[in-house]
C-alpha positions as CSV (number, residue, x, y, z in Angstrom):
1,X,0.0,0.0,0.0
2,X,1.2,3.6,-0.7
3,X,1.8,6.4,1.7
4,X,-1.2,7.8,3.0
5,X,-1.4,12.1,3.7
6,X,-3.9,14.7,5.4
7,X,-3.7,17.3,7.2
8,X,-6.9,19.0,8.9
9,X,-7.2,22.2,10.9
10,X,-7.0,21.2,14.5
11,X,-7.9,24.8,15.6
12,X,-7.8,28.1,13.3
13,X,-3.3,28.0,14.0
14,X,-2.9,24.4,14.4
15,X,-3.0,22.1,12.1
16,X,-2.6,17.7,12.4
17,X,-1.2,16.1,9.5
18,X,-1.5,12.0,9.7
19,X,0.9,10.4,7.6
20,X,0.3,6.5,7.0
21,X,3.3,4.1,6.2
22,X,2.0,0.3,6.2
23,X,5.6,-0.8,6.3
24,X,6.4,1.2,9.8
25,X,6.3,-0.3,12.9
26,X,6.7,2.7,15.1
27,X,4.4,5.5,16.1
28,X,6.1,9.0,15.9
29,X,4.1,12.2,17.4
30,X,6.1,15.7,16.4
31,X,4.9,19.5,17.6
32,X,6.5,22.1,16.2
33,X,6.1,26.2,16.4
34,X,6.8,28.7,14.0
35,X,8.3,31.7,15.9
36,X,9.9,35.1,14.0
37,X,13.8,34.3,14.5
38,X,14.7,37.7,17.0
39,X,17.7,38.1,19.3
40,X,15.3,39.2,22.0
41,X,13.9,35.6,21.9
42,X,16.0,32.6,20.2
43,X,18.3,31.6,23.4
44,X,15.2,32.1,25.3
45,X,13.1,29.7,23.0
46,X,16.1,27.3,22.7
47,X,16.5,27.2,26.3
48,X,12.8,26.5,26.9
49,X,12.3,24.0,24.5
50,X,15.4,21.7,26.1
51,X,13.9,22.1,29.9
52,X,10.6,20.9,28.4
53,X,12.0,16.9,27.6
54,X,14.3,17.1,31.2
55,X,11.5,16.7,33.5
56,X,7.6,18.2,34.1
57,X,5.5,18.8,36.8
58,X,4.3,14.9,37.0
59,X,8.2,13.7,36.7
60,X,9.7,16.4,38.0
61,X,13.6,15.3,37.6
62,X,15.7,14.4,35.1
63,X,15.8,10.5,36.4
64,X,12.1,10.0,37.2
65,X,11.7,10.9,33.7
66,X,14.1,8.6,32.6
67,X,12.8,5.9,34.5
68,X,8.8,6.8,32.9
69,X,10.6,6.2,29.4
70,X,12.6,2.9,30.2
71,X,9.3,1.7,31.1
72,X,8.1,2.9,27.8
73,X,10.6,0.4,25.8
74,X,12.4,2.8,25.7
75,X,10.6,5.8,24.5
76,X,12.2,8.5,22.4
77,X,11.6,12.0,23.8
78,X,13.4,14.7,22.4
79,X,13.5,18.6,21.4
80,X,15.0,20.9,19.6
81,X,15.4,24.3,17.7
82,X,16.5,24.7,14.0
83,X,16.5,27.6,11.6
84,X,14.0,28.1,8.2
85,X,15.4,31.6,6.8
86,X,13.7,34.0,9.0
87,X,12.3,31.8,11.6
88,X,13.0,29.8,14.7
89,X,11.0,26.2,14.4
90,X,11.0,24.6,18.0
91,X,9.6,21.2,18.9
92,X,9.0,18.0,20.5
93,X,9.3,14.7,19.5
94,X,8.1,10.9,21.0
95,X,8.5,7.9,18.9
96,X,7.7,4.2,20.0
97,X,7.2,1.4,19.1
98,X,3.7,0.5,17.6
99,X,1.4,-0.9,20.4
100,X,0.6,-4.7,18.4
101,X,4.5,-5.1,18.8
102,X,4.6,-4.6,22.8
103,X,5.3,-7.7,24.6
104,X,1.6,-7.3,26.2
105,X,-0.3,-5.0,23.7
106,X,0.3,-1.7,26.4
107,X,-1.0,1.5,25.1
108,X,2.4,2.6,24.2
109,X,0.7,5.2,21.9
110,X,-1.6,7.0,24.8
111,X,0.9,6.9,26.9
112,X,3.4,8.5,24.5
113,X,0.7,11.2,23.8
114,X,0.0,11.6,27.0
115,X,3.8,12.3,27.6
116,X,4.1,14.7,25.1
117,X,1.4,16.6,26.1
118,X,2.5,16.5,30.0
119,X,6.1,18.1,29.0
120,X,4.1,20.6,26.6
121,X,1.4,21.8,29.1
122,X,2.6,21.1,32.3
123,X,6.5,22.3,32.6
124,X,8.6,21.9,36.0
125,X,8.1,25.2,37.2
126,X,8.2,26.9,40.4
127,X,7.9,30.4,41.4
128,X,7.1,31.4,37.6
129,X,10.1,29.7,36.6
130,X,11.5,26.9,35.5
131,X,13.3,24.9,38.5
132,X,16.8,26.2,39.2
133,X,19.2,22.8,39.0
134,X,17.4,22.0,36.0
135,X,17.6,25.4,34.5
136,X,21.3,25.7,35.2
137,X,22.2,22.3,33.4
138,X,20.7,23.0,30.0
139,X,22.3,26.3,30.4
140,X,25.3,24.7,30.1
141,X,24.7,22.5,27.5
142,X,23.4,25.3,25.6
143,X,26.5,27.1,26.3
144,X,28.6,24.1,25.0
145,X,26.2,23.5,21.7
146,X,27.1,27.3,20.7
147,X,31.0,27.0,21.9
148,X,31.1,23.5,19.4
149,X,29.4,25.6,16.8
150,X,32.4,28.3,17.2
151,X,35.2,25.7,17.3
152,X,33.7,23.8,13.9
153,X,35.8,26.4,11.8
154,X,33.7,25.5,8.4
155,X,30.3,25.5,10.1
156,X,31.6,29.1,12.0
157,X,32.8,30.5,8.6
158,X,29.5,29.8,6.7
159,X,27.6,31.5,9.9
160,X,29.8,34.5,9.9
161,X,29.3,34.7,6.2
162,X,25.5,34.4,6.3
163,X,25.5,37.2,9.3
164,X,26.7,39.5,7.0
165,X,25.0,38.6,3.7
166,X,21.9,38.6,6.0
167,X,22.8,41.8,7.7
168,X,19.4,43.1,9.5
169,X,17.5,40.0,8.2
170,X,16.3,37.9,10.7
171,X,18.2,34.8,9.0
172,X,21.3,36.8,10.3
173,X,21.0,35.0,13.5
174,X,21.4,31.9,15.0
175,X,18.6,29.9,16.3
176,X,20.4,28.8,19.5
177,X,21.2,32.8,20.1
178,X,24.6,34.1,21.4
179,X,26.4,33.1,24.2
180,X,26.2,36.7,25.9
181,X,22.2,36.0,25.4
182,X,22.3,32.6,27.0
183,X,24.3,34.0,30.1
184,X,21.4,36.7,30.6
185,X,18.8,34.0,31.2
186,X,16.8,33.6,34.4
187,X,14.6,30.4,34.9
188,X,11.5,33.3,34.7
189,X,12.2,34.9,31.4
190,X,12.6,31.8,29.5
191,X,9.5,30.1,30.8
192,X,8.5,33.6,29.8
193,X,9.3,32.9,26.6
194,X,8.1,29.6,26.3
195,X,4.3,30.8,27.3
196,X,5.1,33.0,24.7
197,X,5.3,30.5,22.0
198,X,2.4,28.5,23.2
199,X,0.3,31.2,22.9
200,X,1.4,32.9,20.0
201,X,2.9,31.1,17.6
202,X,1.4,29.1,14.6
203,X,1.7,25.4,15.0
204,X,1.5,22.1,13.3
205,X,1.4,18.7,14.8
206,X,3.1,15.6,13.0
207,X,1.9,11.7,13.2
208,X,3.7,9.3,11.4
209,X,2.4,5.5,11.2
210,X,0.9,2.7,10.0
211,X,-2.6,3.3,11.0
212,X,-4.8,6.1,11.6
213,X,-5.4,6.8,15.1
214,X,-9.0,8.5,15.6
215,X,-8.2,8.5,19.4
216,X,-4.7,10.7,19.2
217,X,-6.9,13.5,17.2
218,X,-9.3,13.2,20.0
219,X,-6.6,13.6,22.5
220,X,-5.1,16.2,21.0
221,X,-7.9,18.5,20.3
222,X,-9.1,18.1,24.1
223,X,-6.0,18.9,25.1
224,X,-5.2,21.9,22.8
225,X,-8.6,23.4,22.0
226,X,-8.9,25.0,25.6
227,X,-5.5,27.3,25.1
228,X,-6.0,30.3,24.5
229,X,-4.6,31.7,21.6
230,X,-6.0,34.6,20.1
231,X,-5.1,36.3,16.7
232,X,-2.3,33.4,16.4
233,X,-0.4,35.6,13.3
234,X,-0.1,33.7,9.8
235,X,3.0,33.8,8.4
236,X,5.5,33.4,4.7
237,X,8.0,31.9,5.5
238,X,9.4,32.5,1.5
239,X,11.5,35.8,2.2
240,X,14.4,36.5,-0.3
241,X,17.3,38.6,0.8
242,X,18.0,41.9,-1.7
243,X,21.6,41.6,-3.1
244,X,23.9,44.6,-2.1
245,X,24.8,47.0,-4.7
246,X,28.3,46.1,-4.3
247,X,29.5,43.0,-2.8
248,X,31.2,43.2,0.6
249,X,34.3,41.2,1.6
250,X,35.6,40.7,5.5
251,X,38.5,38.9,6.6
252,X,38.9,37.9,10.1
253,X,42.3,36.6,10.9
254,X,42.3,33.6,13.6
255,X,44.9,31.0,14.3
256,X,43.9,28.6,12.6
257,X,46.0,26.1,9.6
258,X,43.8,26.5,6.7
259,X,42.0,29.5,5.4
260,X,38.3,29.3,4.8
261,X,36.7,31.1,2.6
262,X,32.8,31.6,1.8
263,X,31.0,33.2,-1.4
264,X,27.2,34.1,-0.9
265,X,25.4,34.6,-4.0
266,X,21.7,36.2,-4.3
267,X,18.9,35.7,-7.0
268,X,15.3,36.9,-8.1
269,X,14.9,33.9,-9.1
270,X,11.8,32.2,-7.2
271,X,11.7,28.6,-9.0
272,X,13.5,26.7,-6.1
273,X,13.8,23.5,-8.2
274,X,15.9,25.0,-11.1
275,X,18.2,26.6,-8.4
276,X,18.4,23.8,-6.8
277,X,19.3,22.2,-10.1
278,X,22.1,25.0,-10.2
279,X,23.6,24.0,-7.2
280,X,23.9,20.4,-7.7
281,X,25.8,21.4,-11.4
282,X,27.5,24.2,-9.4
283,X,29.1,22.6,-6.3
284,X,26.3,19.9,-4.3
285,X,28.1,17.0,-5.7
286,X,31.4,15.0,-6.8
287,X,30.9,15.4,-10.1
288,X,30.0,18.7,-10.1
289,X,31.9,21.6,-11.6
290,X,33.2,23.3,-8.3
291,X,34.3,19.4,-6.9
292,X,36.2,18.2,-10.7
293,X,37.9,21.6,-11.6
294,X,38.8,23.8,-8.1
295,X,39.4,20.7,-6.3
296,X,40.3,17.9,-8.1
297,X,42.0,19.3,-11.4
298,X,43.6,22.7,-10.2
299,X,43.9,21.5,-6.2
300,X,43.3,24.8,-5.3
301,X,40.8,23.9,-2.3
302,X,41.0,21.2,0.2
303,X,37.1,21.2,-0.2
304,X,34.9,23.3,-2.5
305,X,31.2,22.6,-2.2
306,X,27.8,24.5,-2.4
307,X,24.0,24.6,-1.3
308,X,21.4,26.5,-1.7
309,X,18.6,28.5,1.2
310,X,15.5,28.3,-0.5
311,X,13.7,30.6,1.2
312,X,16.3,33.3,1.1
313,X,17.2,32.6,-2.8
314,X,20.8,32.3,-1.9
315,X,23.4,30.3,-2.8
316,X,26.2,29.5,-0.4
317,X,29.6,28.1,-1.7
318,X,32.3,27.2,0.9
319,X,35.7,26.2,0.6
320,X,39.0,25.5,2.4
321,X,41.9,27.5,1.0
322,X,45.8,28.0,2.0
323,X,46.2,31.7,1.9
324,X,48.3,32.1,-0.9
325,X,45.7,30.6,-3.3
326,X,42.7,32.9,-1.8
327,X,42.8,35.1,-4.9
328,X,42.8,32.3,-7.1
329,X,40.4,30.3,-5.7
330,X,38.3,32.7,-5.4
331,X,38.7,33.4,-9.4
332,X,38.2,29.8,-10.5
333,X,34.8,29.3,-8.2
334,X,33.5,32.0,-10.4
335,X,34.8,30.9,-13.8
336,X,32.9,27.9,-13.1
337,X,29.8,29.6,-12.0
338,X,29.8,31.4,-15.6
339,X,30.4,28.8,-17.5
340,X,27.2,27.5,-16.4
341,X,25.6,30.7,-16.9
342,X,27.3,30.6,-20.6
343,X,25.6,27.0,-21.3
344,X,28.7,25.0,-20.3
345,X,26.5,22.2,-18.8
346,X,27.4,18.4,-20.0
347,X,24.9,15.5,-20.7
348,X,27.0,13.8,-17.5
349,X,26.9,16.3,-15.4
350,X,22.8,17.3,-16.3
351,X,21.9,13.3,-15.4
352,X,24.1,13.3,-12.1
353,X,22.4,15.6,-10.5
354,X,19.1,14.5,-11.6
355,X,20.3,10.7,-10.4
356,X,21.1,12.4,-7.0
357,X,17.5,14.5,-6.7
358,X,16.1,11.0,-7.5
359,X,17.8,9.3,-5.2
360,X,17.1,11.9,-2.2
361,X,13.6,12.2,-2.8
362,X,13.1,8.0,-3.6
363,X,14.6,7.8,0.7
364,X,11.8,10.3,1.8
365,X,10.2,7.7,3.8
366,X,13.1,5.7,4.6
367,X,12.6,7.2,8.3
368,X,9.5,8.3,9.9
369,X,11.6,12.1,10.4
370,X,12.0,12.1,6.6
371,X,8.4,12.0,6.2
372,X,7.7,15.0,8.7
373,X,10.7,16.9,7.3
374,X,8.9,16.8,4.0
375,X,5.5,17.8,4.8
376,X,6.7,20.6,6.8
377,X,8.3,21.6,4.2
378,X,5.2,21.4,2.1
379,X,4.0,23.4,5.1
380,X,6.3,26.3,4.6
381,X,5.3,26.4,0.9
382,X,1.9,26.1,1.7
383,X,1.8,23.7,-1.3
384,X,1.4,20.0,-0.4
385,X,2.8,17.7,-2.6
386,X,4.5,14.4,-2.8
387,X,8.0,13.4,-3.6
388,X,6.9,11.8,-7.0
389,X,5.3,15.5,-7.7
390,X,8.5,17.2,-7.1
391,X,10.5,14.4,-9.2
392,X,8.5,15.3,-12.1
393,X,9.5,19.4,-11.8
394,X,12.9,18.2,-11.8
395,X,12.8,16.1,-14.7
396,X,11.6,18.6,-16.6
397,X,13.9,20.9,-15.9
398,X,16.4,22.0,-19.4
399,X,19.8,23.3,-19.5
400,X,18.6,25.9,-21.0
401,X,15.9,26.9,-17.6
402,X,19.5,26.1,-15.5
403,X,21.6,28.5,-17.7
404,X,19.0,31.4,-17.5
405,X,18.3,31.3,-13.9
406,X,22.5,30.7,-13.0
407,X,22.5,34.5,-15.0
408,X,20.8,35.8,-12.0
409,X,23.0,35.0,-9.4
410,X,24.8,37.8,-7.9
411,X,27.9,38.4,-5.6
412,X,26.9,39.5,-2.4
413,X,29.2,38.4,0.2
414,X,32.7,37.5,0.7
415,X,34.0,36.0,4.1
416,X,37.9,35.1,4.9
417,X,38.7,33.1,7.6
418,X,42.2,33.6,7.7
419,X,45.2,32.6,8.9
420,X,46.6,34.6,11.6
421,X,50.1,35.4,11.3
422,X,52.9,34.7,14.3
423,X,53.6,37.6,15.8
424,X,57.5,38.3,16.5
């Protein structure tokens, strides 16, 4: 039997999408709220959305939860923040095992519900604010996610990069905030924050099986209906950046071996499958132009690669460089970029990357998160579609539709992680 999709209107800002898998054998439940990415609020929301999965008022420690969950079969509970352009997505997540496969037929999926809704509705909070010990440890942790992001020199580059290409754009930021933001927290403005969310923030609700489950809706809109959450805002989450009238280059010297070095490119154009195609030509893959010439034939770069933000219409082409072939890295990245934009596009490289798209969008399904991450992202287009739709935009795509949207790329950023010279 195929996949099975719908999505209903759970209230007038949440919505339930049931996605139906007969091969699954595991019942996965996902929230997830849409909140404007602000510096005000993202360490705040990050924050929050950690304390909710480390205990609640009916297991209010970090091992009594633990214990509930190994009783569970070992339930999955988990949360998180992550970035879409201009916005902050945070959510929770329980997965289980379906209820037929537990040794005595427990209701593993009300129970997982139940638990979901518990950490969502009923935080550990005291005094208006989350409880201290378990405040202070996802502090740190927080503290340590942001410090690994800073000593991961590539993944740092690329964010410095985007901070500038984004410069007063909400996509500037990160979604865990800075540390100086995470070190002005207090247990009672982040559960602040969190109410915050609940209240205000569009949200959509993820289950991912093998049957339909009447009773979960139920649950759900008995336990969500009564929030209040008036004038819940609806937004598009499809916000291109405006390239700079002249392209802006900053070097940071740090002491570090190899020189990094990130291009950010802007379009106008909005057909997200033909830039996508671009990117796979460009840089997304071995055989593409970026990987065979800067790389491989020239050995310019120790890596060379590219991607592309959708809903920013940018594309983001990062490399590892030895300083004395900056310039000329630099060049050759670009020579490559026009000879796409001059028609330079081969048979070989044209079916690679359509070999690749098929074989990305033939594992949607593979895991019951692949399935989610694709609706939502249906979600954020507000166009719902399934992979075999999509396969059939790419496929159609020419050389000639890759060659006229590569024209409108344009330089925007230039950011150089360089090496910091001894001093004497």
């Amino acid at each position: 039997m195929p996949v099975s999709y719908n999505r209903i209107s759970l209230t007038d800002s949440i919505g339930y999408s049931e996605i139906l898998d007969p091969k699954l054998k595991t019942n996965t439940l996902r929230i997830q709220f849409f909140h404007p990415l602000e510096k005000e609020s993202a360490a705040k929301n990050a924050l929050a959305f950690s304390l909710l999965t480390t205990s609640n008022a009916v297991y209010p420690s970090m091992e009594e939860l633990a214990k509930k969950l190994d009783t569970l079969y070992g339930i999955s509970l988990t949360s998180g923040v992550t970035k879409f352009g201009d916005f902050q997505t945070c959510g929770i997540t329980v997965c289980t095992i379906a209820d037929r496969y537990a040794l005595h037929q427990e209701p593993l999926l009300q129970e997982m519900t139940d638990l979901l809704l518990t950490c969502l509705l009923q935080p550990n909070c005291v005094a208006d604010g989350f409880t201290e010990f378990e405040f202070q440890t996802k502090q740190k942790d927080l503290l340590d996610t942001i410090e690994a992001e800073i000593n991961e020199k590539r993944a740092y580059a690329t964010a410095q990069a985007l901070e500038t290409a984004f410069q007063n754009e909400p996509a500037a930021l990160s979604c865990y905030g800075k540390k100086e933001d995470v070190l002005a927290l207090t247990p009672q403005n982040t559960l602040a924050a969190y109410r915050e969310v609940l209240h205000t923030a569009p949200a959509e609700i993820y289950f991912v099986g093998a049957e339909s489950q009447p009773m979960l809706l139920e649950k759900l809109k008995a336990a969500l209906t009564p929030i209040d959450r008036p004038n819940v805002p609806s937004y598009t989450f499809h916000v291109p950046s405006p390239a700079k009238a002249e392209p802006v280059t900053v070097v940071e010297p740090l002491p570090v071996n190899q020189a990094k070095m990130v291009l950010v490119l802007k379009s106008d154009c909005d057909n997200r499958y033909v830039m996508q195609m671009v990117s796979y030509i460009l840089g997304a893959l071995p055989s593409s132009k970026l990987f065979a010439n800067v790389r491989e034939k020239m050995s310019l770069c120790y890596y060379c690669s590219s991607s592309y933000s959708t809903p920013k219409q940018a594309m983001i082409i990062s490399s590892g460089v030895e300083h004395d072939n900056l310039e000329k890295a630099k060049a050759a990245i670009l020579e490559q970029l026009t000879a796409i934009q001059n028609g330079d596009i081969s048979d070989a490289e044209l079916e690679s990357a359509r070999m690749s798209i098929y074989n990305t969008l033939n594992g949607i399904g593979d895991t019951p998160g692949s399935h989610i991450n694709w609706y939502q992202g249906c979600y954020y287009w507000n166009n719902y579609h399934t992979p075999e739709d999509s396969l059939k935009q790419y496929l159609a795509i020419t050389k000639e539709d890759i060659t006229k949207a590569a024209r409108t790329l344009k330089l925007d950023t230039v950011y150089i992680m360089d090496t910091k010279k001894e001093e004497a």
